[in-house]
C-alpha positions in Angstrom: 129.3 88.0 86.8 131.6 88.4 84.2 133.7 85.2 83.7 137.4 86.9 84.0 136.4 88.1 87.3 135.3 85.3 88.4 139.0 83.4 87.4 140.5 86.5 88.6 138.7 86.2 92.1 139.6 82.5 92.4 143.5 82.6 93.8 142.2 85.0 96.5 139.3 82.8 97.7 141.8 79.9 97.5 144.5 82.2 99.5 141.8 83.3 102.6 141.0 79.1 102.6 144.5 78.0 103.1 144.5 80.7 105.7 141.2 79.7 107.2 142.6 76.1 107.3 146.0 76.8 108.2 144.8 78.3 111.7 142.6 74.9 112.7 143.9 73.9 116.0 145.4 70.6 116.1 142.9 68.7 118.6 146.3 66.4 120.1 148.5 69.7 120.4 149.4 72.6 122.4 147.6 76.0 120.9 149.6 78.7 120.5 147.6 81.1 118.9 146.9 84.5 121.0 143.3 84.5 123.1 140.3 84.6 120.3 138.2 87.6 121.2 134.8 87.5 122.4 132.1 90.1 121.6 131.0 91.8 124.0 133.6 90.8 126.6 137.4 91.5 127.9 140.3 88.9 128.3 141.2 89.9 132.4 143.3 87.4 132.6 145.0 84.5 131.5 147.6 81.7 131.9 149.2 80.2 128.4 151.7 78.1 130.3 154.3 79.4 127.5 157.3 79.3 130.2 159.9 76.5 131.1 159.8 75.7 134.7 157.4 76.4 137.8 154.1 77.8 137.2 153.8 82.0 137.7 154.7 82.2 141.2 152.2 85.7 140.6 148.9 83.9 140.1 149.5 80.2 141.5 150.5 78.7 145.2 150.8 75.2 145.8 149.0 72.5 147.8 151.2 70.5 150.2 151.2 66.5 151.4 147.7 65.3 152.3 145.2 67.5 151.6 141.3 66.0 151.3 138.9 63.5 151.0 141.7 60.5 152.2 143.2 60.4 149.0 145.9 58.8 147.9 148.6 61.0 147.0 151.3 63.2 148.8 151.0 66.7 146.8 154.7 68.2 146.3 155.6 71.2 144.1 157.9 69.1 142.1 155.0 67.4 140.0 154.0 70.8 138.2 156.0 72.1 135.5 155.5 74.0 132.5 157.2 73.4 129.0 156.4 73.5 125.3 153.2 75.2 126.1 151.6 73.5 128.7 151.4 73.1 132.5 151.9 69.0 133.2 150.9 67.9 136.6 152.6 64.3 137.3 151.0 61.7 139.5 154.2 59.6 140.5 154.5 56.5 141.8 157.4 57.1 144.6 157.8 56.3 148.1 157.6 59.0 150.4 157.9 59.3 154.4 154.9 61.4 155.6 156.6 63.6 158.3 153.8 63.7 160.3 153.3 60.2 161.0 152.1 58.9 164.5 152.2 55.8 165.3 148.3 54.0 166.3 146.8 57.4 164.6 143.4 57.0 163.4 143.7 60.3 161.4 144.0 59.3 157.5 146.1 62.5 157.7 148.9 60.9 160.3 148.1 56.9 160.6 150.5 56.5 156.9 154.7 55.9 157.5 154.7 56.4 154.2 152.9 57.1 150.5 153.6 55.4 147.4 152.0 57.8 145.3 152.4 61.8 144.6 151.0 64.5 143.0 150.5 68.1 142.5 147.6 70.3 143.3 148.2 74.0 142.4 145.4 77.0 143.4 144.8 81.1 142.7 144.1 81.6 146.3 145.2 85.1 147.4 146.7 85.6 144.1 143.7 85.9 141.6 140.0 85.8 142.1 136.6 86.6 140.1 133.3 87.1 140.7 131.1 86.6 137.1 132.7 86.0 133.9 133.4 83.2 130.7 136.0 80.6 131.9 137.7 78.4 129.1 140.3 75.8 130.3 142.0 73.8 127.6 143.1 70.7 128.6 143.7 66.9 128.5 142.7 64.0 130.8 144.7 60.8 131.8 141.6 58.4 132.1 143.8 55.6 133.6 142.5 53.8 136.4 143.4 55.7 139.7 143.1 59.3 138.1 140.7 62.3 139.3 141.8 65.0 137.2 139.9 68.6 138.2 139.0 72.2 137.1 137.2 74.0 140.3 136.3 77.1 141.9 136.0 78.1 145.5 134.5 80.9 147.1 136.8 83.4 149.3 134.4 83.7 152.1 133.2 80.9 154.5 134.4 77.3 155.0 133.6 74.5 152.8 130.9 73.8 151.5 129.3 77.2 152.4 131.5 78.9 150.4 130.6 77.4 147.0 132.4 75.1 144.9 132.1 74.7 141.5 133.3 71.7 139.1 134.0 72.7 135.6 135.5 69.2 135.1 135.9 66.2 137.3 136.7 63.1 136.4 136.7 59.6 138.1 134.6 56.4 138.5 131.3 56.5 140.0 130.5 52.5 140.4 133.7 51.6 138.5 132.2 53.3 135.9 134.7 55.8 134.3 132.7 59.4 134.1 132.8 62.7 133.8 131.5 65.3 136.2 129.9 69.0 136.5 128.9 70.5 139.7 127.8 73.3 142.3 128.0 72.4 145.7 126.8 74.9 148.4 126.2 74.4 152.0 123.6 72.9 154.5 122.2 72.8 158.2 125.7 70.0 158.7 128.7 71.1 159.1 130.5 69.8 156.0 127.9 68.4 154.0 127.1 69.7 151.1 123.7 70.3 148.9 125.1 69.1 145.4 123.7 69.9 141.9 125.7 67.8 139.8 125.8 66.0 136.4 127.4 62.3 135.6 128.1 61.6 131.8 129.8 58.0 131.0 133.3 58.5 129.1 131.8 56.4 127.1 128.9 58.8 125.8 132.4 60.1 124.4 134.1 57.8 122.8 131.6 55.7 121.1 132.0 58.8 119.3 135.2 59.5 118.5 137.8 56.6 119.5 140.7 59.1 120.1 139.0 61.4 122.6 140.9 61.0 125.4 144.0 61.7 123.3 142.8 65.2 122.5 142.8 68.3 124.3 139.5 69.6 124.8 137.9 73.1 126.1 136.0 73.4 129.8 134.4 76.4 130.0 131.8 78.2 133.0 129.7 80.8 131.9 128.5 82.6 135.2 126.7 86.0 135.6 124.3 87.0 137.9 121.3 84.7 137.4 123.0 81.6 136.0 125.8 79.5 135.8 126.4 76.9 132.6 128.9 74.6 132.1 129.9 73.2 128.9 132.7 70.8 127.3 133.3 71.6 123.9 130.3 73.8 123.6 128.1 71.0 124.5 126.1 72.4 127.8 126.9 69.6 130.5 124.8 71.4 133.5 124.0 74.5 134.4 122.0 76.2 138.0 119.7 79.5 139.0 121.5 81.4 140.8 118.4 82.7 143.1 117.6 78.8 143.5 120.7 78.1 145.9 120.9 79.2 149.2 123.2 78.6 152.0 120.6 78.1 155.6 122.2 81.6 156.8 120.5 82.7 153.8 124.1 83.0 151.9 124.7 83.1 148.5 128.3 81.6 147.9 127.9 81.9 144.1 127.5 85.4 144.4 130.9 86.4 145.7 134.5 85.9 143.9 136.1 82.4 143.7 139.4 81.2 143.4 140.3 78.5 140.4 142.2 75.1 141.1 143.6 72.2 138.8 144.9 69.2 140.7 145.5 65.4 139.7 144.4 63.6 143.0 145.0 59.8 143.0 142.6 57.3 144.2 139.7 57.0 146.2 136.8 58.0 143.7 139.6 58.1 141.2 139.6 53.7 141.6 142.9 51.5 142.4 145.9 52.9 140.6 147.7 50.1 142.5 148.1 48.3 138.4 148.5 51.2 136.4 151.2 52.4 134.8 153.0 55.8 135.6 152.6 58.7 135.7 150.2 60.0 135.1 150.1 62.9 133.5 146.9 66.0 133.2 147.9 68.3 130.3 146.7 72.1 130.9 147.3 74.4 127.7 145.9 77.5 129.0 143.3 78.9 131.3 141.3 82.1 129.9 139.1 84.4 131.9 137.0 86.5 130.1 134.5 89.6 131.5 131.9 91.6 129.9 133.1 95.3 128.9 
């Protein structure tokens, strides 16, 4: 090549690699660039979180008081709020009288006066739903002791766990262990028991690696068609199932019929004793994407 054109070519290479560089994501903030396209496939919808106040009332409902698995928390609207481009749900520490309280109860529901903890747990139910599709969730974690952070799915049809739940990301202590999870549950011959298919993975597989990760946000994302689902963390394939390998015993597929996406921050039980930490507690979401093939 002919030298001058080579010196002549140089400020353009050096103007499309500040541009190249100047569009890196910043791993501890907020993205705000427009959905990246995907070959092949459509954005159907999606969630930014770009607007001050309540989640869109169009594609979310809330969970209220005490919902599952004899958690901790009291879930209230209040602890979900959008600003400077994400959606923060708040675990609070707050005393709260549980209005359905009877005395001598044995009901984890109705034997607590009060809580000392709240939360928020926020749902697509009867709002927005999908069957098959790419699924990226940027977000970050509070790892504090107490916290079970979650991305899921639930099937429309059926009661749990025949209609199908899926786990993008979970995270708690298995064994006091801090970990994080990926799952498919599906229903058996018991009434709410589940068959589960799911991967553990030490937080500390993580951040031998890079001392700062739970200070980053980081992407979740289900790939699910037909035959398969995978699901990944930062492109790193955590677990993935056969679709024709999970049945329900009424011969039921709940993986093959649209599900519904949640994000809650529960507090305790699997999530360990928050009863020292400090508060809040606070699970970042920067956007949820959801993408289908044209």
């Amino acid at each position: 090549m002919n030298p001058n054109k080579i010196i002549a070519a140089l400020p353009v290479i050096f103007f499309f690699s500040g541009n190249i560089y100047g569009q890196m994501t910043d791993p501890y903030s907020p993205d705000f660039k427009s959905p990246k396209e995907i070959k092949g496939m459509k954005l159907v919808w999606n969630d930014e979180f770009n607007n001050q106040g309540k989640p869109d009332s169009a594609s979310w409902i809330y969970e209220n008081g005490f919902v599952r698995n004899e958690e901790l928390q009291w879930y209230k609207p209040e602890n979900a709020k959008c600003a400077n481009g994400l959606l923060t749900i708040e675990g609070r520490k707050e005393k709260i009288k549980n209005p359905d309280f009877v005395p001598g109860s044995t009901n984890w529901k109705t034997n607590r006066e009060y809580t000392v903890y709240s939360s928020a747990s926020i749902q697509t139910l009867g709002k927005r739903q999908w069957q098959f599709g790419r699924f990226e969730i940027r977000a970050r974690i509070d790892t504090a002791c107490g916290a079970w952070p979650a991305i899921w799915t639930l099937g429309i049809s059926k009661e749990w766990p025949s209609n199908g739940e899926i786990d993008i990301m979970e995270f708690y202590r298995v064994k006091g262990v801090p970990t994080l999870l990926a799952n498919f549950a599906w229903g058996t011959a018991q009434k709410w028991i589940a068959k589960w298919n799911d991967l553990k993975k030490p937080l500390s597989d993580f951040t031998a690696k890079d001392p700062d990760w739970t200070k980053k946000f980081h992407i979740w994302r289900m790939d699910w068609n037909k035959d398969t689902i995978s699901l990944f963390l930062d492109d790193q394939l955590l677990n993935s199932c056969l679709l024709n390998q999970i049945l329900n015993p009424d011969g039921f597929n709940p993986f093959l019929q649209p599900h519904f996406l949640l994000l809650n921050l529960a507090l305790g039980r699997n999530g360990g004793d928050p009863s020292k930490t400090s508060f809040p507690i606070k699970y970042e979401v920067d956007y949820v994407r959801v993408y289908q093939k044209k």
